[in-house]
Backbone as JSON, one array per atom type, in Angstrom:
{
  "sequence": "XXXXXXXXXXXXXXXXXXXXXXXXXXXXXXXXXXXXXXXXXXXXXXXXXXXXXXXXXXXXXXXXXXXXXXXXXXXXXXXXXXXXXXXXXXXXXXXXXXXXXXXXXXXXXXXXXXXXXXXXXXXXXXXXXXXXX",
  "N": [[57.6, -25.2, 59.92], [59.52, -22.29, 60.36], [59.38, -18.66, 59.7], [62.25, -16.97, 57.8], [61.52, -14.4, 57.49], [60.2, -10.9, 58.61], [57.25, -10.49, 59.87], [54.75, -7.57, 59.08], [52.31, -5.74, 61.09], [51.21, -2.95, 62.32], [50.62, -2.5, 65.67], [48.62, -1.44, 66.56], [46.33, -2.18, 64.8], [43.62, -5.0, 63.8], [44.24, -8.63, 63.75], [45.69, -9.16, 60.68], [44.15, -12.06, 58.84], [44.92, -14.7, 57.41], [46.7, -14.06, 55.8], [49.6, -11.61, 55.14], [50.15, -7.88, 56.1], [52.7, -6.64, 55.61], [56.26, -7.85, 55.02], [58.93, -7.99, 55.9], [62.05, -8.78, 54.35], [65.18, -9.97, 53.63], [68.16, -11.21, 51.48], [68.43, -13.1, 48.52], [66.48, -12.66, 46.18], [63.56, -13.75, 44.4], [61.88, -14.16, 41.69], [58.56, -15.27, 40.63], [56.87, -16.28, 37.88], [53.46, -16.2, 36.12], [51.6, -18.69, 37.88], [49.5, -21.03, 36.55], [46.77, -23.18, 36.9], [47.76, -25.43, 35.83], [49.63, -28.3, 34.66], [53.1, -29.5, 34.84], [53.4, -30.78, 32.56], [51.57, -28.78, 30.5], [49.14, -29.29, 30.95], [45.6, -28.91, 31.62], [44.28, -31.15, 35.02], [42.15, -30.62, 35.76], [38.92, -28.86, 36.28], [37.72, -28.12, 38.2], [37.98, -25.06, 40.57], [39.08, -25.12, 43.15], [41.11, -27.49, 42.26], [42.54, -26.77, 40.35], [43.8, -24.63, 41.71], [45.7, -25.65, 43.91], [46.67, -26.92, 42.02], [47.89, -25.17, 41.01], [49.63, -23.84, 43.04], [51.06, -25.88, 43.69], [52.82, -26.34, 41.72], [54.12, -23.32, 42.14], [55.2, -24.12, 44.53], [57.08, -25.89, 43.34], [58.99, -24.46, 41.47], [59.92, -22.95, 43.21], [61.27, -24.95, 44.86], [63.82, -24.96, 42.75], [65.72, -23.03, 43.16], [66.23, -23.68, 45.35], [64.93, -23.2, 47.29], [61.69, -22.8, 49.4], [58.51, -22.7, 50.26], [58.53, -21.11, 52.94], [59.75, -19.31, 52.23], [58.93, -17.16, 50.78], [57.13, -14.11, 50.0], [55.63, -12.48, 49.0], [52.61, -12.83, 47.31], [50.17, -12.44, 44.71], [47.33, -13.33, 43.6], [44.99, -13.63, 41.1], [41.96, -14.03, 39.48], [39.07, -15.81, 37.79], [36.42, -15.6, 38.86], [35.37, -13.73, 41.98], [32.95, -14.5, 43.66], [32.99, -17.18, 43.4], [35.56, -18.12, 45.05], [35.12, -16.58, 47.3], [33.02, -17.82, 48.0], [34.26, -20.5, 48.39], [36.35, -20.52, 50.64], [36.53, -21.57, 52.98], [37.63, -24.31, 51.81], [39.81, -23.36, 49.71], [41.18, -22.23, 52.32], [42.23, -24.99, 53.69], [43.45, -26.36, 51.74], [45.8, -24.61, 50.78], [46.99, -24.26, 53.17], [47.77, -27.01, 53.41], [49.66, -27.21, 51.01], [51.49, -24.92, 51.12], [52.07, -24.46, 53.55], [51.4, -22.99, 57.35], [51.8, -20.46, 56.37], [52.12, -17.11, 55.83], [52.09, -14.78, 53.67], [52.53, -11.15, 52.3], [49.66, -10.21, 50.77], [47.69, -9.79, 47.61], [44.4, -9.74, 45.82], [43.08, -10.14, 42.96], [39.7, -9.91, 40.97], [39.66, -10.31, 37.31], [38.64, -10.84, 34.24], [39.23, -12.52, 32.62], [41.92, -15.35, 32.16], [44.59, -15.49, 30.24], [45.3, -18.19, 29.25], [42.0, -20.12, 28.58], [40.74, -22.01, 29.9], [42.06, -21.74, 32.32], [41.51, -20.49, 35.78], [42.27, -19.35, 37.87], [45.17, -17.78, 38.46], [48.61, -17.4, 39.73], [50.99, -14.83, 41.43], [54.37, -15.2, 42.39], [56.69, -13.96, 44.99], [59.71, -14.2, 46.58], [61.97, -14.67, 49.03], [65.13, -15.46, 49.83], [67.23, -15.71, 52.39]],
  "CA": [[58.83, -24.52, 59.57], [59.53, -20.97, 60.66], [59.76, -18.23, 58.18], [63.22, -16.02, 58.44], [61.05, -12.48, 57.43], [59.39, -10.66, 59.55], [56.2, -10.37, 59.09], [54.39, -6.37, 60.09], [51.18, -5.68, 61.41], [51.23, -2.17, 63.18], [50.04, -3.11, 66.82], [47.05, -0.91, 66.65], [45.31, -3.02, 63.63], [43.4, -6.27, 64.12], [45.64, -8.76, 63.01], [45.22, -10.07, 59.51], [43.57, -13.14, 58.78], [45.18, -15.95, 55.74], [47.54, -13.18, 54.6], [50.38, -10.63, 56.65], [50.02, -6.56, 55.63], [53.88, -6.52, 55.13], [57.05, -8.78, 55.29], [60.36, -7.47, 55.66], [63.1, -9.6, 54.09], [66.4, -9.11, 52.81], [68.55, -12.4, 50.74], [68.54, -13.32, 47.02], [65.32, -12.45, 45.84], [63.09, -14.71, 43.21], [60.14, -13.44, 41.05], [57.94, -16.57, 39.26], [55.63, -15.73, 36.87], [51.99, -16.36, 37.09], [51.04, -19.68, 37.97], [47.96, -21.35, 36.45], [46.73, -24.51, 37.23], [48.21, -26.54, 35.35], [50.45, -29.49, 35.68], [54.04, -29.14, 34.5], [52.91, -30.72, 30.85], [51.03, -27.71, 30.35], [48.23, -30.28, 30.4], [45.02, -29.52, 32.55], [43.65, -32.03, 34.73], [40.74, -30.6, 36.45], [38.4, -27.32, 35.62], [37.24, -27.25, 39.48], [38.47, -23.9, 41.07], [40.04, -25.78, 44.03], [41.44, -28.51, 41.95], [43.41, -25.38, 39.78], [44.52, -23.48, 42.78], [46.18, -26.45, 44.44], [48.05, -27.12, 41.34], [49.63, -23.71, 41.05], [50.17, -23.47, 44.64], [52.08, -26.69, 43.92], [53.7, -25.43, 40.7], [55.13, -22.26, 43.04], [56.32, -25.04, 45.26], [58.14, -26.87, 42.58], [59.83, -23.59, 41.03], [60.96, -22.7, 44.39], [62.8, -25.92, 44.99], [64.51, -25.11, 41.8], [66.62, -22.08, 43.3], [66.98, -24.16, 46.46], [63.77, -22.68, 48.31], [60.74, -23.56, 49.86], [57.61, -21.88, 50.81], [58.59, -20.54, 54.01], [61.01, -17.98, 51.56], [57.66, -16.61, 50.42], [57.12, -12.99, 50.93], [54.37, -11.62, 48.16], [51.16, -13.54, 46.6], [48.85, -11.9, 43.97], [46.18, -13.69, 42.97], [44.03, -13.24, 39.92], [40.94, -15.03, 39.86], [38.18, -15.34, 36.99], [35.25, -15.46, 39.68], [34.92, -13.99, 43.3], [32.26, -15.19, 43.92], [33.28, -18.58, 43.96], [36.79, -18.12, 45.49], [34.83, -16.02, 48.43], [32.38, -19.1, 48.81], [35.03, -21.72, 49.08], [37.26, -20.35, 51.67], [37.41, -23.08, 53.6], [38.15, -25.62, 51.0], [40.87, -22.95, 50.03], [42.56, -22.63, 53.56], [42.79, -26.26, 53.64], [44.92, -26.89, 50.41], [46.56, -23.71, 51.2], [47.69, -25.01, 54.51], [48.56, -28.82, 53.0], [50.91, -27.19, 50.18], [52.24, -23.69, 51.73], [51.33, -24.53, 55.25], [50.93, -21.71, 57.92], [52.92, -19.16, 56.17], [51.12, -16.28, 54.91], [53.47, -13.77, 53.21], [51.88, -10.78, 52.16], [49.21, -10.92, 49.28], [47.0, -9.21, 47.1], [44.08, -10.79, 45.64], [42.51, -9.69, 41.75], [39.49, -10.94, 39.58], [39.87, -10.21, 36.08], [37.46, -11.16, 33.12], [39.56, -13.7, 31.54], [43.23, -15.15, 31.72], [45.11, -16.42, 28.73], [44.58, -19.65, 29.18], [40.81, -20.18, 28.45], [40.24, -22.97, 30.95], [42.13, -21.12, 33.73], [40.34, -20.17, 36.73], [43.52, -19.11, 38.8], [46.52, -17.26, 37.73], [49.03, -16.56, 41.4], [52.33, -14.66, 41.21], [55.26, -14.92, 44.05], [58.07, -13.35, 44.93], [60.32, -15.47, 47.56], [63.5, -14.19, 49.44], [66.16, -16.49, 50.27], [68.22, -15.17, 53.09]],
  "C": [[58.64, -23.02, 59.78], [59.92, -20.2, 59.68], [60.93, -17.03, 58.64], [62.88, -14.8, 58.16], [60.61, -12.63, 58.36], [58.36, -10.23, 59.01], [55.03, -9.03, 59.96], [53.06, -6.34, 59.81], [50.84, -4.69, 62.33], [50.1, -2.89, 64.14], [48.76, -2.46, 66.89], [45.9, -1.6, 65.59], [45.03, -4.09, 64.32], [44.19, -7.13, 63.17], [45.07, -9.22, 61.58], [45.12, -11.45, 59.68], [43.82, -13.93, 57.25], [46.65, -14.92, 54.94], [48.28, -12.28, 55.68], [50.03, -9.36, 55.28], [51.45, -6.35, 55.09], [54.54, -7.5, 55.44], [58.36, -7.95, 55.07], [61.37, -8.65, 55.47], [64.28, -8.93, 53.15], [67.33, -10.68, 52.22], [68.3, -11.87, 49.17], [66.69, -13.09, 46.84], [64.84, -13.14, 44.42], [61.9, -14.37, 43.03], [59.71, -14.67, 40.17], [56.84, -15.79, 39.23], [54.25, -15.99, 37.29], [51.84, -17.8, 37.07], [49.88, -20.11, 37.5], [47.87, -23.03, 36.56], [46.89, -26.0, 36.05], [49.36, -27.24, 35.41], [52.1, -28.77, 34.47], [54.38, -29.82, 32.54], [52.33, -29.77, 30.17], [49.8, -28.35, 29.73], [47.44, -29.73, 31.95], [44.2, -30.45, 33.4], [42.31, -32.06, 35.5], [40.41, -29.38, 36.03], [37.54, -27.03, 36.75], [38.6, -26.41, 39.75], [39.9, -24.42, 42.3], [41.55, -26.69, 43.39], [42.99, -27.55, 40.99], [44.15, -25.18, 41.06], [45.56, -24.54, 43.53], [47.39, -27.1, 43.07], [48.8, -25.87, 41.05], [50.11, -23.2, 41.64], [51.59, -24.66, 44.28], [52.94, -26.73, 42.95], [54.84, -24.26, 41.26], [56.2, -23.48, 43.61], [57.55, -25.69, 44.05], [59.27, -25.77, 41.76], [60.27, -22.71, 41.97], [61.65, -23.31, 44.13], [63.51, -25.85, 43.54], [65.46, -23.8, 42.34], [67.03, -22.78, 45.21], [66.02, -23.4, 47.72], [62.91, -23.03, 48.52], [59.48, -22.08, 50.0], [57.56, -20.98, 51.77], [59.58, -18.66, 53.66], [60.09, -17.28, 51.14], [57.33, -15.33, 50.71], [56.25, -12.18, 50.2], [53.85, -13.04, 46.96], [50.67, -12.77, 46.18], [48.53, -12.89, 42.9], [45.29, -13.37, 41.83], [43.11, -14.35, 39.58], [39.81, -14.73, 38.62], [36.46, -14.88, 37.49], [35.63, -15.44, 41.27], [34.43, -14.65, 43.41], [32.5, -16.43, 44.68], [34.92, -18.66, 44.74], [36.37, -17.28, 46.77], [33.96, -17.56, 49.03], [33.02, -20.86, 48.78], [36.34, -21.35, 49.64], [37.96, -21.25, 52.21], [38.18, -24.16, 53.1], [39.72, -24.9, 50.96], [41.84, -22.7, 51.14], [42.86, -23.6, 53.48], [43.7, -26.55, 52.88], [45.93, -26.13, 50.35], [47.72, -24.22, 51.83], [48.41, -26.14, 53.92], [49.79, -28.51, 52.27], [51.6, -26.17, 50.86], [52.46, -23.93, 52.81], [51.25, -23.0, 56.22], [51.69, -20.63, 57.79], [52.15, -18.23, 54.85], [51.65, -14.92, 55.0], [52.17, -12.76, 52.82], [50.8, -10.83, 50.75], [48.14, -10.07, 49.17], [45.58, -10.41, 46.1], [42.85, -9.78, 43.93], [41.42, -10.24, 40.73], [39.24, -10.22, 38.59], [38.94, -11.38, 35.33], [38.03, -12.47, 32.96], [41.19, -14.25, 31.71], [43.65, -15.77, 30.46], [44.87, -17.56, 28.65], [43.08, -19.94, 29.36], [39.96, -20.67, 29.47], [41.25, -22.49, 32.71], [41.59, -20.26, 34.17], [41.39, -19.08, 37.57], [44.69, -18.92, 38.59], [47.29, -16.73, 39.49], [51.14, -16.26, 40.47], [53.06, -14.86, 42.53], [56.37, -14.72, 43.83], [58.54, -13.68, 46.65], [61.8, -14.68, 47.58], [64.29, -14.91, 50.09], [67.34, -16.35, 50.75], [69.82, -15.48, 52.57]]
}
């Protein structure tokens, strides 16, 4: 699915890689809160890193389709993470689930780790803000 922003990358930079530098969009605009991996019981059911991030990727997804949007409306990601570390040494795992729930649409994004989030057992807190021509 094609995304209706545009997505900028002055031509003199190499291009970005998993993420765009800007997105220009203009529509109804939608701010969700932070995502953490947990399921929509506010029950979690895993305490791997991956296993988190894939449910609040798919949490975004599900409070999109509630204004009648999708992923592709996507136009800012920040991340907050309790460990680099481990979110630098599973990349790959992360593109993959990335890709499966978002797929190749990579709005712009910031990426933060912080000590601790409110929830004790979260690993992975993501915010997004989605424009819906």
């Amino acid at each position: 699915m094609s995304s209706p922003h545009e997505f900028l990358n002055p031509a003199s930079w190499k291009p970005a890689r998993g993420y765009s530098n800007g997105v220009a969009a203009s529509g109804r605009t939608l701010y969700l809160g932070g995502m953490i991996g947990w399921n929509g019981q506010q029950e979690f059911e895993t305490d791997d890193f991956i296993g988190q991030t894939a449910q609040a990727l798919r949490n975004i997804v599900e409070v999109l389709a509630e204004a009648g949007a999708g992923p592709e409306h996507l136009v800012r990601l920040t991340w907050y993470v309790t460990d680099r570390d481990e979110y630098v040494a599973r990349l790959p795992e992360m593109g993959a689930v990335y890709r499966e729930i978002i797929g190749k649409h990579f709005p712009a994004m910031a990426l933060v780790q912080v000590v601790a989030l409110v929830e004790r057992r979260a690993k992975v807190e993501i915010e997004a803000t989605a424009v819906v021509p």
